[in-house]
C-alpha positions in Angstrom: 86.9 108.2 104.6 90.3 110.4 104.3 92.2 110.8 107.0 91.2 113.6 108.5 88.0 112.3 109.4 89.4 109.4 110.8 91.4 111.4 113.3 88.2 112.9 113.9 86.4 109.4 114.2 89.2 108.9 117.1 88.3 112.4 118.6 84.6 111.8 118.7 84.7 107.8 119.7 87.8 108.0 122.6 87.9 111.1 123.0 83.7 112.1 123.2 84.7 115.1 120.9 87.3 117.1 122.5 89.6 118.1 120.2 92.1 119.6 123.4 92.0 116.3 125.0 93.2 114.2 122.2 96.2 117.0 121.7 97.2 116.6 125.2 97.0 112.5 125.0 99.2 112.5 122.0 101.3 115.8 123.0 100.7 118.4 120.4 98.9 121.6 120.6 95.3 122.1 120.0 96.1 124.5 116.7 97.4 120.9 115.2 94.7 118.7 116.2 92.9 122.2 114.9 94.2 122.0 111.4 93.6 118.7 110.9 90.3 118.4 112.0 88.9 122.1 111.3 87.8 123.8 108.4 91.5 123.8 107.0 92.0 120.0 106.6 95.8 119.6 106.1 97.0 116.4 106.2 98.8 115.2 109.5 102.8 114.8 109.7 104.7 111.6 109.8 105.3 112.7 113.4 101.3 113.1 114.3 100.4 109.7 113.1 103.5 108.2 115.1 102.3 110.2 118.4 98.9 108.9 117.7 100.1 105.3 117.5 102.3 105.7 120.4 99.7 107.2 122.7 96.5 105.8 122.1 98.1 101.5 122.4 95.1 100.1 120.5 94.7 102.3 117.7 94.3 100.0 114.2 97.4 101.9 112.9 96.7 100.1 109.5 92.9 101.6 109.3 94.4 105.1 110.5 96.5 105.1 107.4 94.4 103.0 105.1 90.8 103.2 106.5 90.7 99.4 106.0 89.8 97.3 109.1 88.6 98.6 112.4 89.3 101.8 114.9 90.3 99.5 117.4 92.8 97.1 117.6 92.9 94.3 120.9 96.0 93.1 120.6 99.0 93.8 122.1 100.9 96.9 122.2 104.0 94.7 120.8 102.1 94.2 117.5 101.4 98.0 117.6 104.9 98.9 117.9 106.1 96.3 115.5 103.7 98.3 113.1 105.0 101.3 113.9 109.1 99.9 112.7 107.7 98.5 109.9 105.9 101.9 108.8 108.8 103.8 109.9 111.0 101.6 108.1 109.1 102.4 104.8 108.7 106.1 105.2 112.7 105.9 106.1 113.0 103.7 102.7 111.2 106.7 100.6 112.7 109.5 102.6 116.2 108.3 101.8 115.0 107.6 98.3 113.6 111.3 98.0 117.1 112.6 99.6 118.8 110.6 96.9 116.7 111.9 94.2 116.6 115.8 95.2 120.7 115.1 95.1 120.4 113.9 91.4 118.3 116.8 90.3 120.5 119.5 91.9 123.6 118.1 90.8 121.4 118.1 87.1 120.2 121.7 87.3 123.7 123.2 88.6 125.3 120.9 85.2 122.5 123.1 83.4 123.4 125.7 84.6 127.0 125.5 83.9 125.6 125.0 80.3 123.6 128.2 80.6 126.6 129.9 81.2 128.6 128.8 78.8 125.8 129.7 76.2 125.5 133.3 77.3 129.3 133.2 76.8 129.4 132.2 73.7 126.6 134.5 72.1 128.4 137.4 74.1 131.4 136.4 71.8 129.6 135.7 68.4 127.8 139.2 68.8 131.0 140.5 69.3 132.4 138.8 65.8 128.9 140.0 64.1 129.7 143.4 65.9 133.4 143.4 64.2 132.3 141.6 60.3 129.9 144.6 60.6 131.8 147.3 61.0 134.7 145.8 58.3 131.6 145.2 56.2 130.5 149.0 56.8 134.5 150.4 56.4 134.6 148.6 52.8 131.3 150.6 52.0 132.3 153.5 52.7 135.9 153.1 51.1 133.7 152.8 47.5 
């Protein structure tokens, strides 16, 4: 089961289907609970799952991500939120990690680019000298 229709799961089960009630719970509009859920299927933001773990305190946040265990969790809402830091603290770890990686590639495509530049240079200048051999090639023809 994707994710999508485990958000629904939550709908149908807490929520007896109503898409606008689940929005208003976890404070988003009914066009995103919409997308998720409807015919479009786009996969939820960072920001949806954490309102979803925030708001509903005995959500399984592990089977909302994973689809492993059950719906709902009866523990405390401490374990919840220590969930939450820990996924938080991993989407954090990539995000920086993507940050430090988009950095590399620019800085690799502008040094590319710079070599682009260069190379346009250059031929500009060697089809200048073939431009100038030719035309001393053509005077000494024409001075036979």
């Amino acid at each position: 089961m994707n994710i999508n229709k485990r958000i629904e799961e939550i709908i149908n089960t807490l929520f007896n289907g109503k898409k606008s009630h689940f929005a208003n719970k976890i404070g988003v509009s009914p066009t995103v609970v919409e997308n998720i859920v409807g015919t479009r299927q786009g996969k939820p933001s960072f920001g949806v799952l954490e309102k979803i773990a925030f708001a509903i305190e005995n959500i399984n946040t592990h089977w909302l991500l994973t689809g492993t265990g059950t719906m709902i969790r009866k523990e405390k809402k401490e374990t919840i939120n220590n969930e939450y830091v820990e996924i938080k603290d991993v989407y954090s770890y990539k995000i920086d990690s993507l940050k430090k990686e988009l950095v590399s590639v620019s800085d690799l495509l502008e040094s590319k680019q710079e070599t682009i530049e260069t190379q346009k240079e250059l031929i500009k200048k060697l089809k200048e000298e073939i431009k100038r051999q030719n035309a001393q090639i053509e005077s000494l023809n024409c001075g036979k």
